[in-house]
VOTIVEX-452837 format. One record per atom (N, C-alpha, C): atom name; residue number from 1; x, y, z. Coordinates in Angstrom, 3 decimals, padded with zeros to 6 digits. Each point is the difference from the previous one (the first is absolute). Example, Ala and Ser with C-alpha at 12.3 -4.5 7.8 and 13.67 -1.06 7.14 Angstrom:
VOTIVEX-452837
ATOM site pos       c1       c2       c3
ATOM    N   1  013.190 -005.690  007.800
ATOM   CA   1 -000.890  001.190  000.000
ATOM    C   1  000.900  001.200  000.000
ATOM    N   2 -000.350  001.050 -000.720
ATOM   CA   2  000.820  001.190  000.060
ATOM    C   2 -000.770  001.090  000.730
This chain:
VOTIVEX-452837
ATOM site pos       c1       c2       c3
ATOM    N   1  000.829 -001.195  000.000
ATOM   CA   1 -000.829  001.195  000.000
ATOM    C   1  000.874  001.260  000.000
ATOM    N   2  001.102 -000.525  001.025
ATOM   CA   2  000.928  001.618 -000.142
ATOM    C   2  000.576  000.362 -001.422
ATOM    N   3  000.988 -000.836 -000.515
ATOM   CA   3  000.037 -000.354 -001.524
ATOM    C   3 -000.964  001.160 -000.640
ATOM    N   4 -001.066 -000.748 -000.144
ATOM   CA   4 -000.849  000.270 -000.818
ATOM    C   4 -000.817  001.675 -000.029
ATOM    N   5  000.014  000.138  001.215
ATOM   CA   5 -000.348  001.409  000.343
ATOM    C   5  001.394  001.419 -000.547
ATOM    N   6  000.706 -000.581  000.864
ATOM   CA   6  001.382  000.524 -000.492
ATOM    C   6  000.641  000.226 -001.741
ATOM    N   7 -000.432 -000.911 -000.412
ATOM   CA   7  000.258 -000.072 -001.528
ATOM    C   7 -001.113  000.590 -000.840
ATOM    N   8 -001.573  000.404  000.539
ATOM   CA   8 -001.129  000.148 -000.698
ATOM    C   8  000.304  001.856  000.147
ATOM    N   9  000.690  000.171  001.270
ATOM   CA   9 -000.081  001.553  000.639
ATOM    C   9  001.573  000.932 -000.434
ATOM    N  10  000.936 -000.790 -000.581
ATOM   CA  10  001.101  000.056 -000.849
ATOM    C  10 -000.048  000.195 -001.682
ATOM    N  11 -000.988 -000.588 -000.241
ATOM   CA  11 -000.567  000.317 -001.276
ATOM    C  11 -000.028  001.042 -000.771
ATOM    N  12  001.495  000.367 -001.058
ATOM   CA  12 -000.688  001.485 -000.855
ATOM    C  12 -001.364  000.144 -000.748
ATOM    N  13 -000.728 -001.227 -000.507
ATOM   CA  13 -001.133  000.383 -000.316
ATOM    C  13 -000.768  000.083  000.836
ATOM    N  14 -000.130 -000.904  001.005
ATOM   CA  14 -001.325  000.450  001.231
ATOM    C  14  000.679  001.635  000.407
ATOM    N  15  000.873  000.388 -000.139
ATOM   CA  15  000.451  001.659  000.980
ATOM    C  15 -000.491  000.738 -001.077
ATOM    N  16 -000.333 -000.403 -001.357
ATOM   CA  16  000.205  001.042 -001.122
ATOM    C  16 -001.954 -000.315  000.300
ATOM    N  17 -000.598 -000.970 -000.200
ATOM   CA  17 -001.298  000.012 -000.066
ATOM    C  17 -000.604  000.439  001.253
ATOM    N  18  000.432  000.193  000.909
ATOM   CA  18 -000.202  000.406  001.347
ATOM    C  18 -000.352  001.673 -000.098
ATOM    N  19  001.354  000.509 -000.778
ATOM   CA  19  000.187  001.520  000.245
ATOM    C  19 -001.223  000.273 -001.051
ATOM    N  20 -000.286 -000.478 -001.063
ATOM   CA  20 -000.780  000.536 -000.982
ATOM    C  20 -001.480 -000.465  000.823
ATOM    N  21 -000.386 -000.477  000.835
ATOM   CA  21 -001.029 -000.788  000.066
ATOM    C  21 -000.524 -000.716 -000.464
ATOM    N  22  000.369 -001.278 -000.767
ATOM   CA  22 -000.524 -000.912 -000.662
ATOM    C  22  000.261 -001.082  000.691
ATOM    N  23 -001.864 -000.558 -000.162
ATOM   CA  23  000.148 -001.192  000.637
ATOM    C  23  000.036 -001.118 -000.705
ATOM    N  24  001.319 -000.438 -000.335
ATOM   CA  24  000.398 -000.946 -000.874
ATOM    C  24  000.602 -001.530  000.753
ATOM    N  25 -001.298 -000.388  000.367
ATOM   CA  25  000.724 -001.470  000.988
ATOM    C  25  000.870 -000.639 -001.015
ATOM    N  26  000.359 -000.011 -000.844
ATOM   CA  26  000.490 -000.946 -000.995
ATOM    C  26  001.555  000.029  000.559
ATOM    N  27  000.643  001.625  000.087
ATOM   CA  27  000.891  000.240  000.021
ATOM    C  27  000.435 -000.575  001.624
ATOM    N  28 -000.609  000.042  001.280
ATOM   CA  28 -000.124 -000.518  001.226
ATOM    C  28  000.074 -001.504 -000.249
ATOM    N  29 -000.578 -000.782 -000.916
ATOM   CA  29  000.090 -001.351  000.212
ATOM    C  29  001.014 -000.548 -001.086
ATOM    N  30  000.384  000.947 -000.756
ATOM   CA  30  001.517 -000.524 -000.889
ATOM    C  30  000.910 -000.020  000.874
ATOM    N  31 -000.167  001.425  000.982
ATOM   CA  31  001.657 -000.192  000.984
ATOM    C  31 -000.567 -001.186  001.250
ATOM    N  32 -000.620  000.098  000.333
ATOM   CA  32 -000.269 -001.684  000.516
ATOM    C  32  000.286 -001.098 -000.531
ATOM    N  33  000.149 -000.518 -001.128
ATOM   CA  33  000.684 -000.966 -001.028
ATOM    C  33  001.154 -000.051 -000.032
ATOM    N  34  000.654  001.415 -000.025
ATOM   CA  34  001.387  000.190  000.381
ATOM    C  34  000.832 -000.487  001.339
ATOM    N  35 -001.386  000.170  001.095
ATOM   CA  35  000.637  000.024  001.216
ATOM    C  35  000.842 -001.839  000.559
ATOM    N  36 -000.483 -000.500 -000.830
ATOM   CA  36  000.582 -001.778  000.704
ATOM    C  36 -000.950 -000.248  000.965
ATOM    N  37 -001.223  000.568  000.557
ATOM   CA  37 -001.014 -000.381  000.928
ATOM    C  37 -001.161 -001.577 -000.932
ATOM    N  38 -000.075 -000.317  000.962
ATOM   CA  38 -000.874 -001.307 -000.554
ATOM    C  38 -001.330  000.777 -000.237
ATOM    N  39 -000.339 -000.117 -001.127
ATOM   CA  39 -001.497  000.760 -000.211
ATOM    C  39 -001.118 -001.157 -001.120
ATOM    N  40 -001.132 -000.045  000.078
ATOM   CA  40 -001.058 -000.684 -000.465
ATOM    C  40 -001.258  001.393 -000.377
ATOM    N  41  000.454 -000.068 -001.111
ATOM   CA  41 -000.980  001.208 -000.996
ATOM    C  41 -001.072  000.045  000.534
ATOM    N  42 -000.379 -001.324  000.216
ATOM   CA  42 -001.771 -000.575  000.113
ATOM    C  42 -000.371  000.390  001.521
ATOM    N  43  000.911  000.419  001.006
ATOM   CA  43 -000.068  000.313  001.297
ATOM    C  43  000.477  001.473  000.184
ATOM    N  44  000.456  000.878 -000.962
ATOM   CA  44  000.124  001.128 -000.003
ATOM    C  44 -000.628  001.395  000.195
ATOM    N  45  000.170  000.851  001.130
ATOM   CA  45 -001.349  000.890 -000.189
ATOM    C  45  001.087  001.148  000.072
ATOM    N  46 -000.238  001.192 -000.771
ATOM   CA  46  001.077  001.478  000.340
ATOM    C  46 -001.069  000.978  000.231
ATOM    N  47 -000.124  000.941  000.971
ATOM   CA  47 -000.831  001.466  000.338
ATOM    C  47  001.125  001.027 -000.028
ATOM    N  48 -000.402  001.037 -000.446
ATOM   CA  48  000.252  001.167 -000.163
ATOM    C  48 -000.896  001.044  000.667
ATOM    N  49  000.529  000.467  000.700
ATOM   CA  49 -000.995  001.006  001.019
ATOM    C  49 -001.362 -000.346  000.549
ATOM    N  50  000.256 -001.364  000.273
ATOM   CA  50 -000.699 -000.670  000.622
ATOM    C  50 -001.119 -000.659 -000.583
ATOM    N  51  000.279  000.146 -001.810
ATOM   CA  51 -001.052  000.010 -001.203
ATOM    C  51  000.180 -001.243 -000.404
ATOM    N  52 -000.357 -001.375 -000.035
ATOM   CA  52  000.773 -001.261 -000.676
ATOM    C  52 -000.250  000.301 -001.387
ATOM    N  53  001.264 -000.455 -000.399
ATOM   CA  53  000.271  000.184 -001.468
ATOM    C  53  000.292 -001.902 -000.804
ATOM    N  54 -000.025 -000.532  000.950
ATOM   CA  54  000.092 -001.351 -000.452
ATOM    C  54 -000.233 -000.762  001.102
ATOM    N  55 -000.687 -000.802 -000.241
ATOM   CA  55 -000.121 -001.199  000.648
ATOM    C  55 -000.313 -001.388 -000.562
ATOM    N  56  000.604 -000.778  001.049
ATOM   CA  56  000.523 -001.413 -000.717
ATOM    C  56  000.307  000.072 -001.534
ATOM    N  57  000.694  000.448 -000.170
ATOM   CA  57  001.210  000.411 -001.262
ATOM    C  57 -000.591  000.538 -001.117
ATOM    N  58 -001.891  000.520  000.698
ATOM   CA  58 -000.038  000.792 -001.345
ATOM    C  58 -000.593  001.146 -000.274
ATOM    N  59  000.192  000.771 -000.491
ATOM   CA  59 -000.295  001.383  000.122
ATOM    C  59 -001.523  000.598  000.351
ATOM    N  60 -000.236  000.860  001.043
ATOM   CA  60 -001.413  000.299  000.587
ATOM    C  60 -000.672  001.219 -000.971
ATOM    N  61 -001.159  000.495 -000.040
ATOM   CA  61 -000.122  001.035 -000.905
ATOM    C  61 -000.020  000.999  001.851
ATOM    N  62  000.587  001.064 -000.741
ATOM   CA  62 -000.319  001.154  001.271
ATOM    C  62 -000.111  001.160 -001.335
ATOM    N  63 -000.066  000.841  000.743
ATOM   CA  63  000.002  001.318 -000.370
ATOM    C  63  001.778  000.898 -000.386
ATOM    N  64 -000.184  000.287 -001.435
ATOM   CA  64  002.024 -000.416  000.233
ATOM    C  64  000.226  001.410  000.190
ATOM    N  65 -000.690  000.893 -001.435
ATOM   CA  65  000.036  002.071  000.889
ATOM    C  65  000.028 -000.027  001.444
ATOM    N  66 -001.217 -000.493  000.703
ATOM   CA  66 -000.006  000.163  001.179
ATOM    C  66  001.302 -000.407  001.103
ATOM    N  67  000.091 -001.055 -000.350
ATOM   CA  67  001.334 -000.266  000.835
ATOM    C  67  001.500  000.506 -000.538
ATOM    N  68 -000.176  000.520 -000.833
ATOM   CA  68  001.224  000.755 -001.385
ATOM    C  68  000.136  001.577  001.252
ATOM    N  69 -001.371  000.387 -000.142
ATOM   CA  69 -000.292  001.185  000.850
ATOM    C  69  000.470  000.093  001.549
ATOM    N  70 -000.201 -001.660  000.456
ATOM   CA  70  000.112  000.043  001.710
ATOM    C  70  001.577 -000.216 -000.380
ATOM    N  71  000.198 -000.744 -000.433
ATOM   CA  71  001.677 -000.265  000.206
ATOM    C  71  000.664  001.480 -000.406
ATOM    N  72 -000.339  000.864 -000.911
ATOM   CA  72  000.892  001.142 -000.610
ATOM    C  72  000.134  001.157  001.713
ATOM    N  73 -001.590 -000.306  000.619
ATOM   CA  73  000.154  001.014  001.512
ATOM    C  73  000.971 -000.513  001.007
ATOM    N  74  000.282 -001.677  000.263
ATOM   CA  74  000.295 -000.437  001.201
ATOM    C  74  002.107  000.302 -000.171
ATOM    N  75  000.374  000.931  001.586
ATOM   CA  75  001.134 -000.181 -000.065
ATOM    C  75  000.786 -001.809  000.366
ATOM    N  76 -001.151 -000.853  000.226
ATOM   CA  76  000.382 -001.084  000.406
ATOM    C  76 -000.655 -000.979 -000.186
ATOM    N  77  000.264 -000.978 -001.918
ATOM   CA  77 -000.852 -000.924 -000.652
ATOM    C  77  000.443 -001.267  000.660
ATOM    N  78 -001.497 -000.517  000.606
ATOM   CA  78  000.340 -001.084  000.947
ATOM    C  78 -000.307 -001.009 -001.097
ATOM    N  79  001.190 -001.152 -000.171
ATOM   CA  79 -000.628 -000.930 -000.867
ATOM    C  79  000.338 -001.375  000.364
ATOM    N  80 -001.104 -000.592  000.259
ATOM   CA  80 -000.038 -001.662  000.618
ATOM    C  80 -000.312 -001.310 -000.738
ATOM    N  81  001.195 -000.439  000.196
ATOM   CA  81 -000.198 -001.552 -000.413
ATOM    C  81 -000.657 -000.851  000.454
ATOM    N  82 -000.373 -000.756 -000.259
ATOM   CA  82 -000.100 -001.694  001.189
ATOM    C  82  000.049 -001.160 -001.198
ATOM    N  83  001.230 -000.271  000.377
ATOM   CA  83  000.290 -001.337 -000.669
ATOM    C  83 -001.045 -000.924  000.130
ATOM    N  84 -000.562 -000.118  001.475
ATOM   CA  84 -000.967 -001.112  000.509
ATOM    C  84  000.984 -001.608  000.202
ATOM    N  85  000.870  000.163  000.285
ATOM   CA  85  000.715 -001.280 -000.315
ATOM    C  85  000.428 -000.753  001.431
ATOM    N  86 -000.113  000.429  001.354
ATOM   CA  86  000.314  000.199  001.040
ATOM    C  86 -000.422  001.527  000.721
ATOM    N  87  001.052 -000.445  001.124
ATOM   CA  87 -000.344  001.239  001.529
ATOM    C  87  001.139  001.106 -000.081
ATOM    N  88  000.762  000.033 -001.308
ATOM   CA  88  001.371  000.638  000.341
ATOM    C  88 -000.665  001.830 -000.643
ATOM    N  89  000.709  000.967  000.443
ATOM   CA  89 -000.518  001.309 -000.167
ATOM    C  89  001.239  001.286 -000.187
ATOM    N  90  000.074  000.285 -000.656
ATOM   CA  90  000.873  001.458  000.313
ATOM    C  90 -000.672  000.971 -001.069
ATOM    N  91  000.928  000.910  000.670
ATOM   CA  91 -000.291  001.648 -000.078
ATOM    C  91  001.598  000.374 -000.276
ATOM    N  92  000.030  001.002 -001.350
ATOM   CA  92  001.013  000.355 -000.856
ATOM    C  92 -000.526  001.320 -000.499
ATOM    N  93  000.443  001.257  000.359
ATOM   CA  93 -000.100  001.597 -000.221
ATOM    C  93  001.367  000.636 -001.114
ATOM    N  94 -000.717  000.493 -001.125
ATOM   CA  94  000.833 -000.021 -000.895
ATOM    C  94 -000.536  001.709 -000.105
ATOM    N  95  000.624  000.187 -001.230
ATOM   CA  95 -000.664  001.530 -000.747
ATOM    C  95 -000.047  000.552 -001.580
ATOM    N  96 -000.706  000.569 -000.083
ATOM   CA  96 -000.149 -000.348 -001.487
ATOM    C  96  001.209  000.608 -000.900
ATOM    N  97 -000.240 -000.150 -001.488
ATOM   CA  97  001.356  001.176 -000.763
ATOM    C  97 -001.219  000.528 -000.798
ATOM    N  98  000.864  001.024  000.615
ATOM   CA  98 -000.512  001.300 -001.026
ATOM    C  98  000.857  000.720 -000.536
ATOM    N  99 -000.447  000.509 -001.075
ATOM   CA  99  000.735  001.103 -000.603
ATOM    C  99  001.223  000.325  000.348
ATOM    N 100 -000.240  001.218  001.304
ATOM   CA 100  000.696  000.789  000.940
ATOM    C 100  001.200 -001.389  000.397
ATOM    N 101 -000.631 -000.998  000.736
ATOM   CA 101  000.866 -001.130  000.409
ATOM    C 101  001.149  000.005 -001.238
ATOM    N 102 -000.690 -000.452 -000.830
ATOM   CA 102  001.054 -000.818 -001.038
ATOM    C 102  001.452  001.389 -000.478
ATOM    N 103 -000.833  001.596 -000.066
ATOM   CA 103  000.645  000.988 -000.540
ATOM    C 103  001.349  000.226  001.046
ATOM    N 104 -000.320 -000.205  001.451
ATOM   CA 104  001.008  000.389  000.988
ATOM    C 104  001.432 -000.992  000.095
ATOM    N 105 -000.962 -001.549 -000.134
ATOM   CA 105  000.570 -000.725  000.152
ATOM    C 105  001.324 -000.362 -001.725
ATOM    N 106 -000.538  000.877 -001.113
ATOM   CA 106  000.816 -000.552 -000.962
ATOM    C 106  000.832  001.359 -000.207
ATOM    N 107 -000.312  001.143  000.568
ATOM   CA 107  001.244  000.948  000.174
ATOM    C 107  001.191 -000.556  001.218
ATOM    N 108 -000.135 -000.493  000.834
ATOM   CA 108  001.934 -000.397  000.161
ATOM    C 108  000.292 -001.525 -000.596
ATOM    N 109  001.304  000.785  000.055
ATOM   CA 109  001.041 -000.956 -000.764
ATOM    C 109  000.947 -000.976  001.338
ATOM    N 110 -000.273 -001.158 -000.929
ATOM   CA 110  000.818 -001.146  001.308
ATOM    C 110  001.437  000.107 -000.241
């Protein structure tokens, strides 16, 4: 679970879809694929501001402006997994890239 949280919240596309507000579970459950966590599609659920955007591995209809809208206000996009696979749990605080991020960070030189 740590893995997996850690690697989903490390993500340049989840930081890039984050900052724009898009709720693009796709990009959340590719870096989960990435992560080496044992995962079962068919037991998969991801929320985004508390909105499920998938469950058991397959995509929910919500409202996508609307949550496009809630995610673009929140300084802090809470987004939850549950493998469902067991009792194991973590919590991994990342931040998004933006613009500004990427501009500061590619003016110095190593």
């Amino acid at each position: 679970a740590r893995q997996a949280a850690r690697t989903i919240v490390s993500s340049p596309l989840v930081k890039a879809a984050m900052h724009g507000g898009d709720p693009n579970w796709g990009r959340i459950v590719a870096a989960l694929g990435r992560s080496g966590a044992k995962i079962r599609e068919d037991k998969l659920d991801v929320h985004l501001n508390d909105i499920c955007v998938m469950k058991q591995g397959s995509p929910t209809r919500f409202d996508a402006e609307e949550l496009r809208t809630s995610l673009a206000r929140l300084n802090r996009v809470p987004i939850k997994v549950y493998l469902n696979l067991g009792d194991g749990k973590a919590t991994a605080w990342g931040c998004d890239l933006s613009e500004e991020y990427v501009r500061i960070n590619s003016e110095h030189a190593t």
